[in-house]
C-alpha positions in Angstrom: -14.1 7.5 29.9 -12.1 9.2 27.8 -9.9 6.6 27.0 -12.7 4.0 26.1 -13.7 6.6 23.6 -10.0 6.2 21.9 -10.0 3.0 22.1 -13.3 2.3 20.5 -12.7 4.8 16.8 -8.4 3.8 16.8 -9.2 -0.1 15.6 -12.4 1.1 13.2 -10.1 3.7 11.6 -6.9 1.4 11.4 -9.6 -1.7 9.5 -10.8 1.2 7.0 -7.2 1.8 5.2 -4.2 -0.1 6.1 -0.5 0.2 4.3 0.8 -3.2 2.8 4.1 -4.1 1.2 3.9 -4.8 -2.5 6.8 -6.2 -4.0 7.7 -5.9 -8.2 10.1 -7.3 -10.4 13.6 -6.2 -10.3 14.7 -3.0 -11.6 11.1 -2.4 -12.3 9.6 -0.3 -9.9 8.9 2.8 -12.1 7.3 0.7 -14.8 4.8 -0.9 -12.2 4.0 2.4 -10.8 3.5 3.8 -14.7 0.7 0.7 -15.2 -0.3 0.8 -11.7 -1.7 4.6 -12.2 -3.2 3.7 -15.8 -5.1 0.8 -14.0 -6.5 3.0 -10.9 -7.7 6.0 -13.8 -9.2 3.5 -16.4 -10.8 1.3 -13.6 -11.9 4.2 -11.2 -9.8 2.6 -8.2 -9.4 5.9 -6.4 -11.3 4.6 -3.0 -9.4 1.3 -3.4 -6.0 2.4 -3.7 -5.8 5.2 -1.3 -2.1 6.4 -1.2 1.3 5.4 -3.4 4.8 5.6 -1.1 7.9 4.8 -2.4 10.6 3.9 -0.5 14.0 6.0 -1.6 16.9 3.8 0.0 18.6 1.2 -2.8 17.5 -1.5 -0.3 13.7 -1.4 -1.2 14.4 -0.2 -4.7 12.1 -3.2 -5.6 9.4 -2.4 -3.2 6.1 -0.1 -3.1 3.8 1.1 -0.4 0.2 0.9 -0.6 -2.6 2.2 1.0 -6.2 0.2 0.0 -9.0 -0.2 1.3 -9.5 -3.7 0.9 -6.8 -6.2 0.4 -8.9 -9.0 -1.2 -10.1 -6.2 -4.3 -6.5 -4.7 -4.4 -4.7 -8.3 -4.8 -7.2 -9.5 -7.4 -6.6 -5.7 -9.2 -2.3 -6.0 -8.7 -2.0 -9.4 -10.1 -3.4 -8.0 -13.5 -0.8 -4.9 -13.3 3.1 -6.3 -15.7 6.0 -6.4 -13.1 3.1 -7.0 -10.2 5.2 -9.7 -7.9 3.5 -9.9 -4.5 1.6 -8.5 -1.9 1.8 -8.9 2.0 -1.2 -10.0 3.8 -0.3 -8.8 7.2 -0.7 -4.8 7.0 2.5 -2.5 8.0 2.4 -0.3 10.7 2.2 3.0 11.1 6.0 3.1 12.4 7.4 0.6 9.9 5.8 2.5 7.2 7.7 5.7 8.1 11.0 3.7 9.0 10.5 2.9 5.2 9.9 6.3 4.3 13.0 7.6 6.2 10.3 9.5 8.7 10.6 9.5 12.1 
């Protein structure tokens, strides 16, 4: 019984906030994040964008992770934000996100 009980609150928490790969213009990373924090204080977007990551390896020096709530609000929210490029539709894992990370 235990393990219907798991089963049952894993996918509900996983729908509430899920980590996506946003991708920004070259060589532009800290001047997305700079706009992307002005946007989240001056449009109260603290539920909708949960958590910032940043990747440190040169190989995603173009790339951000984010935590939202909702992917439909956060797109519509992003493509407003200079140096915005693109969001992935498909959520990251857990594990991919800490690959990312350099987390294991």
């Amino acid at each position: 019984m235990s393990q219907i009980e798991t089963i049952d609150s894993n996918p509900s928490e996983k729908s509430i906030d899920n980590w996506y790969l946003v991708t920004v213009r070259s060589k532009k990373r800290e001047l997305f994040l700079k706009y992307l924090n002005i946007a989240i204080s001056q449009n109260q977007l603290q539920d909708l964008v949960i958590e910032i990551k940043i990747p440190q390896e040169a190989v995603y020096q173009d790339i951000v992770l984010l935590k939202t709530s909702n992917f439909k609000t956060a797109y519509i929210q992003l493509k407003n934000i200079q140096c915005f490029q693109n969001i992935e539709r498909k959520p990251l894992a857990l594990q991919q996100v800490n690959r990312m990370l350099g987390i294991t």
